[in-house]
N, C-alpha and C positions, 0 to 999 in steps of 0.2 A: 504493500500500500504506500508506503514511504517513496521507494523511487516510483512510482506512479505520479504521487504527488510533486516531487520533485523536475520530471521529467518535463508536465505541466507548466512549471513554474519557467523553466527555459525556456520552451518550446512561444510562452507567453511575450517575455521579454527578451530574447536575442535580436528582435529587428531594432528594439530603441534602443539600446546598445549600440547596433552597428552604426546607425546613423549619429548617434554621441561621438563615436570614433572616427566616421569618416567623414559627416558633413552633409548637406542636402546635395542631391545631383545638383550639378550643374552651377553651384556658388565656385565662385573664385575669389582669390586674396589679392586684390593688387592697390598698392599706392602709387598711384601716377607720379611723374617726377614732372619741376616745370623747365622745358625744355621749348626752342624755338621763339625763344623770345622776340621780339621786336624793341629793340634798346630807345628805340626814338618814341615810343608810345610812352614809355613809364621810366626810364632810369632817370634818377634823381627828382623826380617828382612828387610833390607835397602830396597831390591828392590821390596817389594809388597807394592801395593795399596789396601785401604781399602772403599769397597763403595757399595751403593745397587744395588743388580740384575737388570738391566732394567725391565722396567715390559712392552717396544713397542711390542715385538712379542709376538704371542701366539702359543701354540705346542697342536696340538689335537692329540689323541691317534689313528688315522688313518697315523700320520704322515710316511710319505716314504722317504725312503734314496736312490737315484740311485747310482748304484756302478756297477764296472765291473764289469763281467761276472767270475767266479769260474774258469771257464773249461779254461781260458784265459792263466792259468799259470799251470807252468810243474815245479817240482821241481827243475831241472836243470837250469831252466831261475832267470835274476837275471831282472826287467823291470827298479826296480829301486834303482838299487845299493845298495839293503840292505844283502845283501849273504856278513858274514863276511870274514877275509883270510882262506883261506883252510886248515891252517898247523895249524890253533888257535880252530876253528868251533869246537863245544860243539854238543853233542847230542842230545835236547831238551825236555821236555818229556811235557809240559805243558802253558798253555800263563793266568797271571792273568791281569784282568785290574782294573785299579784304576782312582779317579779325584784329581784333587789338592785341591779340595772344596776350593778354591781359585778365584776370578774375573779376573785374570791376573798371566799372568809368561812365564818363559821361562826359558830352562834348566839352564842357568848362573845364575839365582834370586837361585832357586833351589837347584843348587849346590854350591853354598854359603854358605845357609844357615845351606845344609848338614854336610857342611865340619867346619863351625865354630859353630854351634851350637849342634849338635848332634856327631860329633868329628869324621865322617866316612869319608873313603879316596874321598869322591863327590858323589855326587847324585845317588839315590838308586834304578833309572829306568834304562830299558834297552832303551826306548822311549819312546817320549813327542810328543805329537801334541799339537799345538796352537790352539790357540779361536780368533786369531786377538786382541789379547790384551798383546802385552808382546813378542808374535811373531806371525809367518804368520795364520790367518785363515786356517786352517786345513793339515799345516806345518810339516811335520813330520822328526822330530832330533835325529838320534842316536845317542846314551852318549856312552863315552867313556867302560861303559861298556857292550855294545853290540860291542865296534870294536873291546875291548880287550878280548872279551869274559871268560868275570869273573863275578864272583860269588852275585847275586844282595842283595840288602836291602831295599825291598819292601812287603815285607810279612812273618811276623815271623809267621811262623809254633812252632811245637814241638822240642822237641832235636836234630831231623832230620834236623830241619832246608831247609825239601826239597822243598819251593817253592822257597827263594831264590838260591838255588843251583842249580834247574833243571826245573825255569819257570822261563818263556821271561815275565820281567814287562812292561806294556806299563800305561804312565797315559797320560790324556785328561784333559788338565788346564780348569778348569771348577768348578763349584758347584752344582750337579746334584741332589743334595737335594733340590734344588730352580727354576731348569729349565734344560733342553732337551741339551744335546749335540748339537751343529751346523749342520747342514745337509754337510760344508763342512769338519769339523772332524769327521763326522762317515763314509763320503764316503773314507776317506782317512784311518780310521780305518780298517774298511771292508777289504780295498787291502790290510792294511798291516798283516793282519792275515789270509787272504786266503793266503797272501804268504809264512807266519809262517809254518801254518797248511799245507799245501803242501808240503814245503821242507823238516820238519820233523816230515809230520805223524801223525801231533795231530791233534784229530775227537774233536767234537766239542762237548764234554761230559769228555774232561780237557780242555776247554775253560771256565776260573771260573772269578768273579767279587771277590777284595778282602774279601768280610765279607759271602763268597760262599766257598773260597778255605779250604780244609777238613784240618783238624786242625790247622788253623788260630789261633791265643793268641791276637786280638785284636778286643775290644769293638766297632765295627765302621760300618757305615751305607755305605760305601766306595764300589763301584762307585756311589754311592747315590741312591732315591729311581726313581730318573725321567732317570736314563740310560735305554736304553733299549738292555737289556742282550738279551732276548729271542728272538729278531731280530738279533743279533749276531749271535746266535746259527743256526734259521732255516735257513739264506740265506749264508752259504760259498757253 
């Protein structure tokens, strides 16, 4: 009766055991390092924070981003105020995108840093969306060079000089060398470049990530390797 009893007794608790010892399927132990920095976004700047990626969420390669609809916007519509003045409006020919490879910011941390450190008249996007770190989750700020529409400093090309001259920079505060854009900055992405790409005409084959745009002069992994570019591409 004893080993009956006993038998029982194992046969009951051997599976929580095993899982105490080895773990749920499919959990993993990892602490992201921060690596691929972008020195001209944060080094020696007052307003960034220095600190590790979370590691709570996890981003599977099935991940979905819902976003309006493409067909929703007509070049003439403005849904959300982003159609600069008409008498200033630039012709557009290109959109690159970039991350702050930064945990935190917002266009003021940014343009600071631009304008005292690197000695340019403010920050060198035409648009920032936030991560909820610095500003709104998937927040979208026009800099004063997309109202003044002038000439950006976010992607040195060649002599030409033509991505800052004739592409809309957009960056996404973030480090995408370490983890997935938010679902609420990419759905807020998404709009703001079907609305790009709409108003003036650019197909989404000069839709480029910085270290993508055709003669670029910089060493850089930038929107990082965890953006997902080719979701950009296929769904305007």
């Amino acid at each position: 009766m004893f080993k009956k009893i006993l038998m029982f007794v194992i046969a009951a608790y051997l599976p929580t055991a095993a899982v105490l010892l080895i773990g749920c399927e499919g959990e993993t132990s990892y602490t992201p390092r921060i690596t691929g920095i972008v020195p001209e976004l944060h080094e020696g700047s007052s307003h960034t924070e220095y600190k590790t990626p979370s590691t709570s969420h996890s981003y599977s390669s099935s991940s979905s981003y819902k976003t309006q609809s493409y067909k929703t916007y007509k070049s003439s519509s403005d849904p959300y105020g982003w159609a600069p003045s008409g008498n200033l409006e630039r012709d557009w020919k290109a959109i690159v995108i970039h991350h702050s490879a930064t945990d935190t910011g917002n266009v003021a941390s940014i343009d600071d840093y631009h304008r005292r450190i690197n000695g340019w008249d403010g920050i060198g996007y035409d648009f920032l969306i936030g991560n909820g770190s610095g500003c709104g989750n998937g927040e979208v700020d026009a800099t004063f060079r997309w109202t003044g529409q002038k000439t950006g400093a976010h992607c040195k090309t060649d002599a030409s000089n033509w991505a800052n001259e004739n592409a809309i920079g957009i960056c996404l505060v973030g480090n995408f060398d370490q983890s997935k854009p938010s679902s609420a900055q990419m759905a807020s992405l998404m709009k703001l470049v079907r609305f790009l790409s709409e108003r003036y005409n650019i197909p989404a084959s000069r839709i480029y990530g910085h270290n993508t745009t055709p003669g670029h002069s910089t060493n850089t992994s930038c929107p990082g390797r965890y953006f997902p570019m080719s979701y950009v591409k296929t769904h305007l």
